[in-house]
N, C-alpha and C positions, 0 to 999 in steps of 0.2 A: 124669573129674570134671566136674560143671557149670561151666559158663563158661569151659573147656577152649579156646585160643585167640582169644576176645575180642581181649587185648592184641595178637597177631597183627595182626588185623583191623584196629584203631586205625592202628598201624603203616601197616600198606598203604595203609590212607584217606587218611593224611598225606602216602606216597610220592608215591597216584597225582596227589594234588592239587599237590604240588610240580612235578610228570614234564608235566601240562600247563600250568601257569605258565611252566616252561623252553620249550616246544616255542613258547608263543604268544611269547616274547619273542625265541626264536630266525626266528620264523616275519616278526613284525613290522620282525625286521631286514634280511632278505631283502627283504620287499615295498618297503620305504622304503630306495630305493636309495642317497638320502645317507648313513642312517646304515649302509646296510648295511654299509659297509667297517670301521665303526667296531663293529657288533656281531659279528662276523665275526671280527674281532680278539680280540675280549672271549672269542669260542664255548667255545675250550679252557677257559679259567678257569671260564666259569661251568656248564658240565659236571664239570671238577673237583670242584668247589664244591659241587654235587648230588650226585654222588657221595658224599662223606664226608657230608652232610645225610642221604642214605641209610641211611649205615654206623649214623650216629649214633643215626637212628628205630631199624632195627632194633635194636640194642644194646639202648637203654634201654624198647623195647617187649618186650623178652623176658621170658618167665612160664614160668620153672622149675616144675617139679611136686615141691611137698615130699613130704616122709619125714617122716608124722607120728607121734610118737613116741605109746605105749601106755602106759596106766595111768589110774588113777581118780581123777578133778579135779583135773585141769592143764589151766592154761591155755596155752594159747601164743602166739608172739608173734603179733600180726594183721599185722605189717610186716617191711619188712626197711630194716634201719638202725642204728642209735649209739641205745644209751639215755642220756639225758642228763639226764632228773628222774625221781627217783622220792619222794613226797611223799603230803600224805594232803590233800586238798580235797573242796570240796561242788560236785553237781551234782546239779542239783535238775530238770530238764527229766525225766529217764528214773531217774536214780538215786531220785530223792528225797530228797536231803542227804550227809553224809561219806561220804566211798570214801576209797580210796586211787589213785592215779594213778601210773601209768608213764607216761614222755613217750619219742616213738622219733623222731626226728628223720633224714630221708630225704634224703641229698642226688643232686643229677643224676646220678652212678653206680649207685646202688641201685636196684633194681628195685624197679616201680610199681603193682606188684598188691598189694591186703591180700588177706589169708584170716582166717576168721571163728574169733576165739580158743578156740571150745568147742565142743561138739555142742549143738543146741539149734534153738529155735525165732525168728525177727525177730519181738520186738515191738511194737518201735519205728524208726522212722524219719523225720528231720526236717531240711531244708537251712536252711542262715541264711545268708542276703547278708551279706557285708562288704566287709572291706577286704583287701588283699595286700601286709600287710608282710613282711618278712623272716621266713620259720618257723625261722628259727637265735633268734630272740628263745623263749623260754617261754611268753611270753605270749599268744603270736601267737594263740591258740583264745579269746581273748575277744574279740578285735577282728577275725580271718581269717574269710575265706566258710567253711564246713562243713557238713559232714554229719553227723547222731550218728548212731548206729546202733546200738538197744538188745537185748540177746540172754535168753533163757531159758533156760538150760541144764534140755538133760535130765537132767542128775544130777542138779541140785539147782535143780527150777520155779519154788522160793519163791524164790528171789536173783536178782539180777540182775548182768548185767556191758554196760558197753559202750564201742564205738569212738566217737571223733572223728576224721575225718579232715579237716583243715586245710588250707587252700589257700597258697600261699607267695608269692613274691615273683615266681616264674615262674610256678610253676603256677597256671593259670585255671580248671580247669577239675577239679571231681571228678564221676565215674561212677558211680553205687550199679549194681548188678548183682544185688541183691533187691528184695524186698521185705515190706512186714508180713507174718506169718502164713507166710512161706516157712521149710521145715525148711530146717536145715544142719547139714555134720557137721565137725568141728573141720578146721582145715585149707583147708578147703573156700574158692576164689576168692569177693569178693563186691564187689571196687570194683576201681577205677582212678584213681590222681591224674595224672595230667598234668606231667611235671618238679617240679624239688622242692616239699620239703613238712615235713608234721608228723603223727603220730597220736600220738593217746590213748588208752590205756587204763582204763577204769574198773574198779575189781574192788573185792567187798564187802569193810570192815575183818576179816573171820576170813579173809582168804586170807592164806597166808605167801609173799612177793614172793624167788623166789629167783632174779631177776637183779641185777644192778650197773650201777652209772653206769660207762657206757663202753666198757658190751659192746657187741658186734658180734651184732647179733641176724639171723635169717633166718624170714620169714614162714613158718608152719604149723607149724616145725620145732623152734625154741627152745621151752625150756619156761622161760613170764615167772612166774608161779606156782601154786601148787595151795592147796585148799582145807585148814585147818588142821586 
């Protein structure tokens, strides 16, 4: 599948750049013989200490390969996390007015990959600076940094659906991993957020929303809902 260890990659970049941050702090304690006795001391600890930072990246960089389920207009989930609003609002960037919205709220355990909730075509895409309050708030996607990210489905070219992916109170930092005009097929990787977070879902008012507040969704794989 495209984008097929990306998150990997991330991982490692984080490692290797923590793995020489250690070697220079170890290296500057050795040359400066005052403190060496004193960083020398510290070495076990802070080798410890990288280790589990290790453990940790890898953990939460890891990107399962879903099991995406069959059948004709369903949507699925683009995240994996707790749905915690589900509601009918206007988004007028991509949507052009009323949708109805799932909110999937990601916290530092869940995995950090979306996957794109349809088959279809990117036809929009657009980052907005903000802020990094807490994405445990709902609100967090009028005031957080994000990304939207608008889709075409090939079943149905006339409608629209799309992602927000929200940046949180740790997370700095979101990925897009398409772009305009690039096919996809449901399931399919297409971002990375960076420690916790938030998405959105947008999907047209005739879809019938057959998840709940409170489930335990898993990106590519849940089905959030299908068209009525």
């Amino acid at each position: 599948m495209k984008h097929s260890g990306k998150a990997s990659q991330a991982a490692l970049k984080l490692i290797i750049t923590s793995l020489v941050l250690l070697v220079a702090i170890l290296a500057a304690g050795l040359i400066a013989k005052f403190l060496g006795g004193i960083v020398l001391a510290l070495a076990s600890a802070l080798v410890f200490i990288w280790l589990i930072f290790v453990l940790f990246t890898l953990y939460f960089f890891r990107d399962p390969n879903p099991t995406v389920p069959s059948g004709k207009n369903l949507v699925v989930s683009p995240a994996h996390g707790t749905i915690d609003v589900i509601d009918e609002t206007s988004e007028n960037e991509f949507i052009g007015g009323k949708c109805k919205r799932v909110s999937i709220f990601l916290n530092v355990f869940n995995v950090h990959v979306q996957q794109s909730p349809v088959a279809g075509r990117v036809a929009f895409l657009k980052h907005t600076s903000g802020l990094f309050i807490n994405a445990m708030k709902t609100d967090s996607a009028v005031h957080n940094e994000n990304v939207l990210i608008g889709f075409l489905p090939s079943e149905n070219p006339a409608e629209k659906i799309g992602v927000r992916l929200i940046a949180g109170l740790i997370a700095r930092r979101i990925i897009p991993w398409v772009a305009v005009n690039d096919t996809v097929a449901a399931g399919e990787r297409i971002s990375l957020i960076q420690f916790g977070s938030r998405v959105d879902l947008y999907l047209p008012l005739n879809y019938t929303v057959r998840a709940k507040i409170g489930d335990k969704v898993v990106g590519g794989e849940t089905i959030i809902a299908a068209k009525a």
